[in-house]
N, CA, C and O of each residue as an XYZ file, in Angstrom:
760
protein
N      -4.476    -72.143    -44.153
C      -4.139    -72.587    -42.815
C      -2.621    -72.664    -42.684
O      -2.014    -72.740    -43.752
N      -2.085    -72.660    -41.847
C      -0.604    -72.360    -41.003
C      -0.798    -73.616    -41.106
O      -1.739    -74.406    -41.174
N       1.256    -73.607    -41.097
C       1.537    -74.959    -40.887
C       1.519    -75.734    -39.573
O       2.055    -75.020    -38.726
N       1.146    -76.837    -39.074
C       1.185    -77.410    -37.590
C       0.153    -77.016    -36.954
O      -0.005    -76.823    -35.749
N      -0.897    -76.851    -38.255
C      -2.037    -76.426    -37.398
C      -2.974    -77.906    -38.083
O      -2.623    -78.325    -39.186
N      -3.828    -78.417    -37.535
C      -4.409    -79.753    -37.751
C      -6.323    -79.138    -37.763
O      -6.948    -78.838    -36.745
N      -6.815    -79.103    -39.044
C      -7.845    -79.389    -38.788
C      -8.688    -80.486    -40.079
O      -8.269    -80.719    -41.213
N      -9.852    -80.960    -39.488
C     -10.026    -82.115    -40.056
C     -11.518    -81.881    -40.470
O     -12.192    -81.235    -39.668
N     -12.354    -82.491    -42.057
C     -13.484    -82.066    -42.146
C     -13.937    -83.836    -43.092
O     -13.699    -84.364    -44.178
N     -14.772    -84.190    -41.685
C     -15.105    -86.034    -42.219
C     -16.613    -85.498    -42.831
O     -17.247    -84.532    -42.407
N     -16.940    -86.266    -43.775
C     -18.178    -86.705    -44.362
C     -18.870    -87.693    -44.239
O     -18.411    -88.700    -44.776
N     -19.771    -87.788    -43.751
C     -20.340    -89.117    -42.788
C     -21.369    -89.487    -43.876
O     -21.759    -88.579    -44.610
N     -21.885    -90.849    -44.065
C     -22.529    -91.641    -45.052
C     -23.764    -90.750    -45.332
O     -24.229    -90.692    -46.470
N     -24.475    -89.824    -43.957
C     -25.897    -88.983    -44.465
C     -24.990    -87.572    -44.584
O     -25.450    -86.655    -43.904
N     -24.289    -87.392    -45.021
C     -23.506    -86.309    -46.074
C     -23.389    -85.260    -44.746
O     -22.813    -84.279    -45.217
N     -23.617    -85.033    -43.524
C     -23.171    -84.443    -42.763
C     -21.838    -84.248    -42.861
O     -21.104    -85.167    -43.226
N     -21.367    -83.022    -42.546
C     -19.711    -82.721    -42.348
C     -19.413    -82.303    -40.639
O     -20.008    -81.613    -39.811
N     -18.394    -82.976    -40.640
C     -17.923    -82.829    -39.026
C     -16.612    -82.021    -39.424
O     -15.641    -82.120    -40.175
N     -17.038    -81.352    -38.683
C     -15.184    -80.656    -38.692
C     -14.509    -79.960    -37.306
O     -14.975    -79.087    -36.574
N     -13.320    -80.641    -37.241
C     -12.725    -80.246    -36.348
C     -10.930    -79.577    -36.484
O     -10.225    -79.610    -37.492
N     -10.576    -79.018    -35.132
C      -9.556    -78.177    -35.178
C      -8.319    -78.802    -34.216
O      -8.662    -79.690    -33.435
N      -7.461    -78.555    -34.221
C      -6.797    -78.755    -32.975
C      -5.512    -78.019    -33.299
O      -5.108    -77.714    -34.421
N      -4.785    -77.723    -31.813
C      -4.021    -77.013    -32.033
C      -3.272    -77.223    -30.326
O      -3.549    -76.495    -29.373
N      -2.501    -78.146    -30.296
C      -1.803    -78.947    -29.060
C      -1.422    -77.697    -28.308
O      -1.953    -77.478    -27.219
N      -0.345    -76.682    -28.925
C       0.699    -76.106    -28.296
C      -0.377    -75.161    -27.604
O      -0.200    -74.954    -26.403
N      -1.389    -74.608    -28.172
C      -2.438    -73.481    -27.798
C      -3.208    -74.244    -26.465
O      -3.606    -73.507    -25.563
N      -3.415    -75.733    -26.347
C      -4.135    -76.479    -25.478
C      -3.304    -76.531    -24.459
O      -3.689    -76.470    -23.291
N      -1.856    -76.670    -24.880
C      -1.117    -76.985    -23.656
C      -1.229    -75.862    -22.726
O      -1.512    -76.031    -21.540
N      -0.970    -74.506    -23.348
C      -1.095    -73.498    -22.420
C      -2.074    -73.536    -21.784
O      -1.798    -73.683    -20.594
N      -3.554    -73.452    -22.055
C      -4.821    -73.874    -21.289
C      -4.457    -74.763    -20.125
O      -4.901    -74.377    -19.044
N      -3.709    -75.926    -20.116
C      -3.637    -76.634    -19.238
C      -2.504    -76.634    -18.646
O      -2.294    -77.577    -17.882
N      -1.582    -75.730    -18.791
C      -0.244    -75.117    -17.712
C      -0.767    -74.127    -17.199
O      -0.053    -73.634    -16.325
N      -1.994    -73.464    -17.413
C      -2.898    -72.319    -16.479
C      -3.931    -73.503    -15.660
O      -4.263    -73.490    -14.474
N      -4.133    -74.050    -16.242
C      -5.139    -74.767    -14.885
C      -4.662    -75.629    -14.169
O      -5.264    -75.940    -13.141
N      -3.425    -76.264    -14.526
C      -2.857    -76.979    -13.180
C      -1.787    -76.213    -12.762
O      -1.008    -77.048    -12.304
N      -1.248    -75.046    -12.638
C      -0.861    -73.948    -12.042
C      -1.587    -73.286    -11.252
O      -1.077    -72.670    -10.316
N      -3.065    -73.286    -11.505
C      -4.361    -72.277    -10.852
C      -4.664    -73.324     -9.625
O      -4.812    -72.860     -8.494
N      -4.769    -74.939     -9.884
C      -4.989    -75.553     -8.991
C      -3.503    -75.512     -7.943
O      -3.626    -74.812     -6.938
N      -2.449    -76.057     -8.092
C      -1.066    -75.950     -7.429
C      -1.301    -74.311     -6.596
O      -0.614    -74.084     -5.600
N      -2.223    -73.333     -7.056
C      -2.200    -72.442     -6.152
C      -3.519    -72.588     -5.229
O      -3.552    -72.125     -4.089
N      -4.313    -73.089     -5.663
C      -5.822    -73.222     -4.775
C      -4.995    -74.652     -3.477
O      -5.047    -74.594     -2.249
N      -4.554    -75.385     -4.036
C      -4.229    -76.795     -2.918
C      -2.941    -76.351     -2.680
O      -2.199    -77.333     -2.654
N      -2.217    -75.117     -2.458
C      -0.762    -75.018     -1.899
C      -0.849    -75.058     -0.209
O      -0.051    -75.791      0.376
N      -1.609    -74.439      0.397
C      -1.860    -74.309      1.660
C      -2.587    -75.583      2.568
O      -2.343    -75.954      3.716
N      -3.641    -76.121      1.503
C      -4.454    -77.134      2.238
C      -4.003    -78.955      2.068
O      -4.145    -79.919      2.820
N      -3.333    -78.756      0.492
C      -3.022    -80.178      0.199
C      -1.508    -79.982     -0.308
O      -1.414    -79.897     -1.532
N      -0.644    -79.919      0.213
C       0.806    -79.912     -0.170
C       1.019    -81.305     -1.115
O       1.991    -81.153     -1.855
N       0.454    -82.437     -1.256
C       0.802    -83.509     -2.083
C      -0.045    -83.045     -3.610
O       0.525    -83.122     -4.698
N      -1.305    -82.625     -3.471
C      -2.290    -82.325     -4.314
C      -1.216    -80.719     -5.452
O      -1.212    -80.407     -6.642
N      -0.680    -80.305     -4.509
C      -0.270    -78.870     -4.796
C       1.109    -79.275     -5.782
O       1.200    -78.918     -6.956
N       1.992    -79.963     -5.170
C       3.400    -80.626     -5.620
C       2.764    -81.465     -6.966
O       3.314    -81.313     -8.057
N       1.827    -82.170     -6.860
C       1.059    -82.918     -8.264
C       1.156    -81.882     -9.303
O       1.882    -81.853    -10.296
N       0.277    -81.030     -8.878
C       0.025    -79.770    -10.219
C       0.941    -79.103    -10.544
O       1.085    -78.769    -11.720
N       2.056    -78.630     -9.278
C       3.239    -77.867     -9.823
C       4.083    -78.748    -10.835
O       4.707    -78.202    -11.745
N       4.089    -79.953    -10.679
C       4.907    -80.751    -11.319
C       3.934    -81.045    -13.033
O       4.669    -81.593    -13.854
N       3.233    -80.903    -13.293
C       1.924    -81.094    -14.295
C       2.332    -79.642    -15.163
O       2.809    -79.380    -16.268
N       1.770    -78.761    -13.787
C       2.308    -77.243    -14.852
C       3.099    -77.094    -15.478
O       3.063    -76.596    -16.603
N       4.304    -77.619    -14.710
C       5.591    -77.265    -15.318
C       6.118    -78.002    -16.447
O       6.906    -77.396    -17.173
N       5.759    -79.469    -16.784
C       5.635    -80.417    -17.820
C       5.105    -79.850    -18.791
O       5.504    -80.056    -19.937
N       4.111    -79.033    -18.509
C       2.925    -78.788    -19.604
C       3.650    -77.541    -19.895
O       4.030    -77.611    -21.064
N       4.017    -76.413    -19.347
C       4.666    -75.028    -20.074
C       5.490    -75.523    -21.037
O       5.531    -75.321    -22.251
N       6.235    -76.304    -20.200
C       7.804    -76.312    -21.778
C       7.075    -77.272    -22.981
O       7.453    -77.127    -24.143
N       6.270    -78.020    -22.728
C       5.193    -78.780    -23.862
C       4.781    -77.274    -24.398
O       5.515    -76.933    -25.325
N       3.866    -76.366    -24.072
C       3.635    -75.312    -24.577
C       5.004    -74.584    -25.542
O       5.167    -74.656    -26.760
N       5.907    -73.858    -24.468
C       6.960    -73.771    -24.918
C       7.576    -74.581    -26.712
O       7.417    -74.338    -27.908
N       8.221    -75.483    -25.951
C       8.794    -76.093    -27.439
C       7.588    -76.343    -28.997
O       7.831    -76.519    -30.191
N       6.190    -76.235    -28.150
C       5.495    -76.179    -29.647
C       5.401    -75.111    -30.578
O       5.385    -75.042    -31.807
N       5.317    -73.943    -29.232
C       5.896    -72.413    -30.088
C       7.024    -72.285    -30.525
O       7.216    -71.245    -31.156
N       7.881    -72.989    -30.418
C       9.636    -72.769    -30.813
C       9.331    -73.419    -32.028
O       9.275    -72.811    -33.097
N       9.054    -75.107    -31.858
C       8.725    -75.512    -33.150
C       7.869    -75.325    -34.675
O       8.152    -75.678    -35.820
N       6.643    -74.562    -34.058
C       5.880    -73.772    -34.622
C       6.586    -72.624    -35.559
O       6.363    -72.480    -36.761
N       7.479    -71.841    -34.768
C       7.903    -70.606    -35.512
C       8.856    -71.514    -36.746
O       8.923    -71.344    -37.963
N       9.531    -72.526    -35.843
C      10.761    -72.821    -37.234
C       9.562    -73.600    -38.454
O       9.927    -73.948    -39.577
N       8.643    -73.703    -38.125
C       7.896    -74.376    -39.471
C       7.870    -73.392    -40.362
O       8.410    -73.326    -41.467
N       6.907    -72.304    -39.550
C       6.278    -71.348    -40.396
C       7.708    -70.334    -40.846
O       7.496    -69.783    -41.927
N       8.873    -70.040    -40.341
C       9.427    -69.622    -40.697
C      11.121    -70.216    -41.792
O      12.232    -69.731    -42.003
N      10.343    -71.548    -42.218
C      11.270    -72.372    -42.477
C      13.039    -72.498    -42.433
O      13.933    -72.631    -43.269
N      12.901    -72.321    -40.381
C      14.124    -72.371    -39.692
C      15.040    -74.219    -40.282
O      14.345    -75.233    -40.218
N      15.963    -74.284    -40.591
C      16.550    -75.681    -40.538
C      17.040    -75.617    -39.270
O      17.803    -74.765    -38.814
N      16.379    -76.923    -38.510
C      16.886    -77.673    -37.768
C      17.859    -79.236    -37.742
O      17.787    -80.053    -38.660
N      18.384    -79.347    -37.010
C      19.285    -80.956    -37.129
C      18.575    -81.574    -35.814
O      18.160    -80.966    -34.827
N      18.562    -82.532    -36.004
C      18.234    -83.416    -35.270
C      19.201    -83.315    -33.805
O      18.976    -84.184    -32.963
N      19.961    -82.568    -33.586
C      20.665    -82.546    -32.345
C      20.558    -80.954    -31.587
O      21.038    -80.694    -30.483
N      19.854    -80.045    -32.417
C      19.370    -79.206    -31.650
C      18.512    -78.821    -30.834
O      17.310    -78.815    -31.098
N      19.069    -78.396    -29.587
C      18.415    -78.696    -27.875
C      17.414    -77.348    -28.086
O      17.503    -76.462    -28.936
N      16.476    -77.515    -27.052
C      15.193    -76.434    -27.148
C      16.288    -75.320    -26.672
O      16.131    -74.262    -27.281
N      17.068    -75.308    -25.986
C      17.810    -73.797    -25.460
C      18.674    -73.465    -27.121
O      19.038    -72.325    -27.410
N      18.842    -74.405    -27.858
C      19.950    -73.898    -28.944
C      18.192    -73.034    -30.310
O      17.927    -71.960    -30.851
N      17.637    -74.277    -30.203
C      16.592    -73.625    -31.099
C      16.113    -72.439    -30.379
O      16.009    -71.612    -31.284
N      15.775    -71.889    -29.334
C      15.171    -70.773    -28.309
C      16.290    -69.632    -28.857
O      15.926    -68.496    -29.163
N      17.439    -69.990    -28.927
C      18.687    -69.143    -29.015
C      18.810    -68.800    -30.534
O      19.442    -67.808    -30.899
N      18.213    -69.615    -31.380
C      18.943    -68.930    -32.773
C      17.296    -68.065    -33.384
O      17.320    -67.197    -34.258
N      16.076    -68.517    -32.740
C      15.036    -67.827    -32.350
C      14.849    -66.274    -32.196
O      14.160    -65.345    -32.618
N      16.124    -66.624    -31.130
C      16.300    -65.335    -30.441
C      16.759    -64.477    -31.533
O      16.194    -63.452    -31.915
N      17.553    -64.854    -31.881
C      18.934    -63.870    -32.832
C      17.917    -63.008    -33.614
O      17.876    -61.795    -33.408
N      16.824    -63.799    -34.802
C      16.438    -63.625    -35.660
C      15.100    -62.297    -35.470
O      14.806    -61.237    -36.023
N      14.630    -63.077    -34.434
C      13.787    -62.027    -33.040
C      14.041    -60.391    -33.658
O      13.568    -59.658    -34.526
N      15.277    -60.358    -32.430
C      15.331    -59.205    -32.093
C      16.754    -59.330    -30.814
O      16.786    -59.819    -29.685
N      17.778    -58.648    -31.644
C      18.804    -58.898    -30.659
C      18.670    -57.920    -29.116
O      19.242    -58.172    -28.055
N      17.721    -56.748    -29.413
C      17.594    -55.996    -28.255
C      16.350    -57.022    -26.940
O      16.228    -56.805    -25.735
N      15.589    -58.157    -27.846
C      15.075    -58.557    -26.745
C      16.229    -59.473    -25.628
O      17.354    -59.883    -25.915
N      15.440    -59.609    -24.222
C      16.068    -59.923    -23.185
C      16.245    -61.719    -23.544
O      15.217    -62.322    -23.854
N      17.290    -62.323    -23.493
C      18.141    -63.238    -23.476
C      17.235    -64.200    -22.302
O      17.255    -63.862    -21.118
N      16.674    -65.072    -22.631
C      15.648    -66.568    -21.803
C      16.675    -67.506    -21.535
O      17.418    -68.009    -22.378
N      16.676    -67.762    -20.014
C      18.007    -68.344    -19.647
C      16.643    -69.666    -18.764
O      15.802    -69.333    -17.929
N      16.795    -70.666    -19.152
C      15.664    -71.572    -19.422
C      16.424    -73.113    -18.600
O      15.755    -74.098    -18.290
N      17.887    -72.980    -18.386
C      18.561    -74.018    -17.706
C      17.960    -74.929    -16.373
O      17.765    -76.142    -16.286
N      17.813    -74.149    -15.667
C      17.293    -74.427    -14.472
C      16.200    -75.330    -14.714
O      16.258    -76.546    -14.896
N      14.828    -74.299    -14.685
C      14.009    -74.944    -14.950
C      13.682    -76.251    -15.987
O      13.205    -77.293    -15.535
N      14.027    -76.058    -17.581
C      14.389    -77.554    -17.922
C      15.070    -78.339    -17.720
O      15.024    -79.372    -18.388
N      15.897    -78.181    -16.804
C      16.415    -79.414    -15.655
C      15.555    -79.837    -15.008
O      15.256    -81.030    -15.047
N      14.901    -78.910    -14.200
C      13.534    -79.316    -13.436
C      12.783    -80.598    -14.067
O      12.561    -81.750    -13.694
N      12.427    -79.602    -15.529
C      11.316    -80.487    -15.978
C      11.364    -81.861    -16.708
O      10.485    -82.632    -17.093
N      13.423    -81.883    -16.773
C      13.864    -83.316    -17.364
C      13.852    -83.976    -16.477
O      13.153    -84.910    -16.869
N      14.276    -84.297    -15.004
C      14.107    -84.819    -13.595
C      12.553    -85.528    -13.722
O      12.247    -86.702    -13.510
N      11.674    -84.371    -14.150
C      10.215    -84.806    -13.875
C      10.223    -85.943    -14.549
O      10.193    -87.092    -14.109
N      10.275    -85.463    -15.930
C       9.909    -86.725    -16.860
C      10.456    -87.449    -17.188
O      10.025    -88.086    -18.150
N      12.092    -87.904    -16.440
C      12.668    -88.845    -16.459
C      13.360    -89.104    -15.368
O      14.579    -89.099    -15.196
N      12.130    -89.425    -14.335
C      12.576    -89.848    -12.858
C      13.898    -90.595    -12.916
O      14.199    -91.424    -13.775
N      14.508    -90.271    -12.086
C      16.109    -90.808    -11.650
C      17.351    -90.204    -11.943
O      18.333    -90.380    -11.222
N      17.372    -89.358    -13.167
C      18.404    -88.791    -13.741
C      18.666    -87.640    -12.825
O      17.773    -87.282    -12.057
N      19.889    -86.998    -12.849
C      20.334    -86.141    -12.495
C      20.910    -85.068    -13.468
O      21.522    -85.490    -14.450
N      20.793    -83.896    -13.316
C      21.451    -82.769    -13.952
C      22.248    -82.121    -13.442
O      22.172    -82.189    -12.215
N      23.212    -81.330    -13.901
C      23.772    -80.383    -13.333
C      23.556    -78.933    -14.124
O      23.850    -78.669    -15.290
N      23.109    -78.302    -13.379
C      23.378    -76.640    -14.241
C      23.835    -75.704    -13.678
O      23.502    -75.413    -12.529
N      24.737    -75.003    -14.403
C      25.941    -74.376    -13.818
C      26.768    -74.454    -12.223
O      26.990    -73.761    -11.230
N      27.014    -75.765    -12.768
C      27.293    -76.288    -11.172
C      26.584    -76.834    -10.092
O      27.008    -77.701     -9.328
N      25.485    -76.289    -10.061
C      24.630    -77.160     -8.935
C      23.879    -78.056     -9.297
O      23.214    -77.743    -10.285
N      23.598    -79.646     -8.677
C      22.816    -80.845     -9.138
C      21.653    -80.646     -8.589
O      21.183    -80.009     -7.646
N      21.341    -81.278     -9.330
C      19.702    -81.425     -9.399
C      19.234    -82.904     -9.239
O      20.132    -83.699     -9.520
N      18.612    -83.206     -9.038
C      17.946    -84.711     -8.347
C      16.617    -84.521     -7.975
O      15.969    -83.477     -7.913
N      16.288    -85.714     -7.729
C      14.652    -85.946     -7.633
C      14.219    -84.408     -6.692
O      13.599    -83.374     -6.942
N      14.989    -85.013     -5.461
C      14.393    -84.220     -4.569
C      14.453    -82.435     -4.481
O      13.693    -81.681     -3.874
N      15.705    -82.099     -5.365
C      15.071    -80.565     -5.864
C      14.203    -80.087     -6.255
O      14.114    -78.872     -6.078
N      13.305    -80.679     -6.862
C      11.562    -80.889     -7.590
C      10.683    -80.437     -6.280
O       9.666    -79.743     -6.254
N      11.232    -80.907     -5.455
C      10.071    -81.118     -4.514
C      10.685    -79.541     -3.472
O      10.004    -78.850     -2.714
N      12.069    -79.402     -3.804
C      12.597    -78.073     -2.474
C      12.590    -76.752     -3.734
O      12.367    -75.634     -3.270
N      12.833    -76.839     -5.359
C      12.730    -75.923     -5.914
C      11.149    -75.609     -6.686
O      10.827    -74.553     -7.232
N      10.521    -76.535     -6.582
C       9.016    -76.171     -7.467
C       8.171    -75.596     -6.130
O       8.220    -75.999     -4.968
N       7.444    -74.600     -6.669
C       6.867    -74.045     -5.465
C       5.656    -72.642     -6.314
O       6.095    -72.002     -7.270
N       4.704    -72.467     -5.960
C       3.802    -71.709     -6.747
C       4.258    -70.888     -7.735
O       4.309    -70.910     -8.965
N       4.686    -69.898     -6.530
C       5.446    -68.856     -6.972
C       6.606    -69.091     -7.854
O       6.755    -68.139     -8.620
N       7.386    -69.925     -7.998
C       8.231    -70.061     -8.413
C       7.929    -70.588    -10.218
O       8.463    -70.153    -11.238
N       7.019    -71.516    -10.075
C       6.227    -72.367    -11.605
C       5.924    -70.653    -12.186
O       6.287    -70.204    -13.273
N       5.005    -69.757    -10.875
C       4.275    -68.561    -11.943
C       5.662    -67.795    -12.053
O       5.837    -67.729    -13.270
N       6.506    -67.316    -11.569
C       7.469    -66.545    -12.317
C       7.711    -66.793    -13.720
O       7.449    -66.070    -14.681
N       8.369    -68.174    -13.676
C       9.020    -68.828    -14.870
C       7.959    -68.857    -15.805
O       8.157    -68.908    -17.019
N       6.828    -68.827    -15.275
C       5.552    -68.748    -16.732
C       5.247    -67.649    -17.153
O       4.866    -67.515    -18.316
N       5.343    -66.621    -16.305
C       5.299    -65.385    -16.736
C       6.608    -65.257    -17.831
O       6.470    -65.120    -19.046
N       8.056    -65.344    -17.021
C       8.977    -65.097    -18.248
C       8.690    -65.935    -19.846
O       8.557    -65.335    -20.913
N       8.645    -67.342    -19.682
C       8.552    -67.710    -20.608
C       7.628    -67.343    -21.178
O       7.960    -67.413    -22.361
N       5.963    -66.732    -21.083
C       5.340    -66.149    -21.531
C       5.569    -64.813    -22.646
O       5.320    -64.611    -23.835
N       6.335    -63.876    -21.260
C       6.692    -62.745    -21.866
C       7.710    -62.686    -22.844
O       7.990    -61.744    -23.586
N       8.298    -63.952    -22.748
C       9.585    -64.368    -23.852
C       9.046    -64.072    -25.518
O       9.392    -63.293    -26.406
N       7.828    -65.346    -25.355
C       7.154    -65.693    -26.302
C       6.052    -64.901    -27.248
O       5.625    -65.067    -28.391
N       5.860    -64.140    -26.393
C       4.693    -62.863    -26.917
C       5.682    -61.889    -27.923
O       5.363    -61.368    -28.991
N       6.958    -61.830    -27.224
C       8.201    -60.536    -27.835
C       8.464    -61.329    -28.995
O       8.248    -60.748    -30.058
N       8.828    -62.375    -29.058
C       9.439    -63.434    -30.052
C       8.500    -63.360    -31.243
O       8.641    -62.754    -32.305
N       7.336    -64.257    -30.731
C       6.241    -64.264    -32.176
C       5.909    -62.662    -32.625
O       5.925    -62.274    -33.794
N       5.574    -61.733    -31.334
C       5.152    -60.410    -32.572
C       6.315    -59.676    -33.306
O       6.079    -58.977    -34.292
N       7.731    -59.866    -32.753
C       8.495    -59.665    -33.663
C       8.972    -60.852    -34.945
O       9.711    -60.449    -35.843
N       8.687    -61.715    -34.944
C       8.808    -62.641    -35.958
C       6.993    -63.323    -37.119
O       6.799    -64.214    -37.946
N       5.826    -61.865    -36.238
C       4.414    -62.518    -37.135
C       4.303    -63.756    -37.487
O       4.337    -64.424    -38.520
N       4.089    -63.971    -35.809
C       3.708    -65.880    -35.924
C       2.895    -65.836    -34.963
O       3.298    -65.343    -33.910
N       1.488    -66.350    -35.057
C       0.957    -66.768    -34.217
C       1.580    -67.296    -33.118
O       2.641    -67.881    -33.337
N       1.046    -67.211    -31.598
C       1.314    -67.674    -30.667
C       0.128    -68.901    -30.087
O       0.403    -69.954    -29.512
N      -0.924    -68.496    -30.365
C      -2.020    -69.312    -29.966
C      -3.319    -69.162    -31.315
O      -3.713    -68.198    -31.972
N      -3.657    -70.486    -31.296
C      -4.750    -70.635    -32.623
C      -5.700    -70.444    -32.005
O      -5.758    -70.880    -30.855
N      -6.512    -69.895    -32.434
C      -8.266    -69.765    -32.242
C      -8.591    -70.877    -33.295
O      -8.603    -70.746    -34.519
N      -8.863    -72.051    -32.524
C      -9.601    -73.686    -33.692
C     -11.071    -73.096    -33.731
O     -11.681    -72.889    -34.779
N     -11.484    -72.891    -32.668
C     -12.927    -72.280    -32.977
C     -13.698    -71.298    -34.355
O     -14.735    -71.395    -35.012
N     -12.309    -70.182    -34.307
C     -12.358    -69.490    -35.387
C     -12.396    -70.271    -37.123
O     -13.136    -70.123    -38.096
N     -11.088    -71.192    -36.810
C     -10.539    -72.284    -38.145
C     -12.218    -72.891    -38.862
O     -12.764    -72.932    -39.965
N     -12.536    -73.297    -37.392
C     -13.451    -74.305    -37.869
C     -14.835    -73.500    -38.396
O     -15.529    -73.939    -39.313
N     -15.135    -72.218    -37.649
C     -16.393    -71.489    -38.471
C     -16.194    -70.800    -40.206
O     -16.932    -70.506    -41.147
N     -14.910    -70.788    -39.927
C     -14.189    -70.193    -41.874
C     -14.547    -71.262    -42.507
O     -15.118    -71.176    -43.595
N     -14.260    -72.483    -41.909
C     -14.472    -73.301    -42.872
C     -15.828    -73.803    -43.333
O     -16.261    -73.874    -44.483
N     -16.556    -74.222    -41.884
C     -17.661    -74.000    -41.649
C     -18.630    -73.238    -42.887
O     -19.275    -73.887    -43.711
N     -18.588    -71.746    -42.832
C     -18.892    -71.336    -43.795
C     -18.480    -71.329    -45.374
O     -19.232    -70.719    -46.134
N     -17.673    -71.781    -45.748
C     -16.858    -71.820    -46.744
C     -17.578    -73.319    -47.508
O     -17.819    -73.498    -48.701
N     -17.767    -74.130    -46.508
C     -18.746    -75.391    -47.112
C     -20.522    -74.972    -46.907
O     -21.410    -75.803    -47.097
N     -20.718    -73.882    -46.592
C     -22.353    -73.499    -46.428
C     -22.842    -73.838    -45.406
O     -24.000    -73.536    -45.117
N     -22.061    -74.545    -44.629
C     -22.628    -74.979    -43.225
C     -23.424    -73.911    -42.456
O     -22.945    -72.812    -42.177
N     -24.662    -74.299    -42.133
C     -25.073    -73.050    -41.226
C     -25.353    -73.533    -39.623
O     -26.131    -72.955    -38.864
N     -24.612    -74.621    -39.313
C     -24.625    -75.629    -38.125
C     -23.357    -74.754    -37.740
O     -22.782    -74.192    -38.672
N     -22.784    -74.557    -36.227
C     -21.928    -74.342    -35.907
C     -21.103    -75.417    -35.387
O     -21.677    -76.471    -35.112
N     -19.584    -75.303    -35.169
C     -18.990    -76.124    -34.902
C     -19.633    -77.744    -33.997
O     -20.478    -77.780    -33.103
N     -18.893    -78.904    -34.612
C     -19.407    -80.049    -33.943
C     -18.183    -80.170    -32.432
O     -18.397    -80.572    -31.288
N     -17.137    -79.725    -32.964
C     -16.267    -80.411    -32.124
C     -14.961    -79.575    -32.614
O     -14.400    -79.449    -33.702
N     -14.626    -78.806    -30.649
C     -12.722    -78.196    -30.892
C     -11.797    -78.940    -30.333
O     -10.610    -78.631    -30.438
């Protein structure tokens, strides 16, 4: 098993084995596609309902995001310091990558998504501030799916040039193992 990958196999007093998988950064994406999918179903009918999810999505990508950044420096035993920002780790990422891939300019939007999750603050990036209420005049369907697409397409170039998983199959984890203890029960729990 990869590192930062979590799976767990309990033995319960009638010798049953439970085993389970998890794998956050792979979940998060699941759930920056479904409250992105909703922010597009309630954009027209519920503008408060719609602004909820865009703001959810966008929390949840760079959660996605930084677990794949963090992910690669495990498995690729990158040193980090404790003062390196997701754009500096994204950037030395990059280098190692592939210098011909396209350069993820990620400012903006994690301004966005620091505003979110730390109502009140202000940013500035490259000159223009940011405040609560840009959230509400710069997040907008279209705008969450661009940036997910790039950061997507970032991330797909990144891991297959660096052979790192991007997303775990726990389902898979847990039937290897599954079989590996004789289990002929399929998974209890992903």
């Amino acid at each position: 098993m990869k590192k930062g990958k979590v799976i767990t196999a309990t033995i319960g007093l009638n010798g049953n084995v439970e085993i389970t998988a998890y794998c956050l950064a792979t979940d998060s994406w699941q759930d920056h596609q479904y409250f992105l999918a909703e922010a597009i179903k309630l954009e027209h009918a519920d503008k408060r309902g719609s602004n909820r999810s865009l703001r959810a999505a966008l929390l949840i990508l760079f959660s996605h995001f930084e677990g794949v950044i963090n992910q690669i420096y495990l498995e690729k035993n990158y040193t980090v310091t404790r003062r390196d920002s997701l754009a500096e780790k994204a950037e030395y990422i990059h280098k190692r990558a592939s210098p011909k891939l396209a350069r993820l300019n990620i400012k903006l939007w994690k301004g966005l998504r620091d505003i979110i999750a730390h109502p009140g603050i202000e940013k500035t990036i490259s000159g223009d501030a940011l405040t609560e209420r840009s959230t509400y005049e710069r997040l907008s369907a279209d705008s969450v799916r661009a940036t997910s697409a790039l950061i997507s397409q970032w991330l797909d170039a990144v891991c297959l040039a660096l052979a790192v998983e991007r997303f775990t199959d726990t389902k898979a984890m847990i039937e290897s193992l599954s079989e590996g203890l004789g289990q002929s029960e399929g998974p209890k729990e992903i």
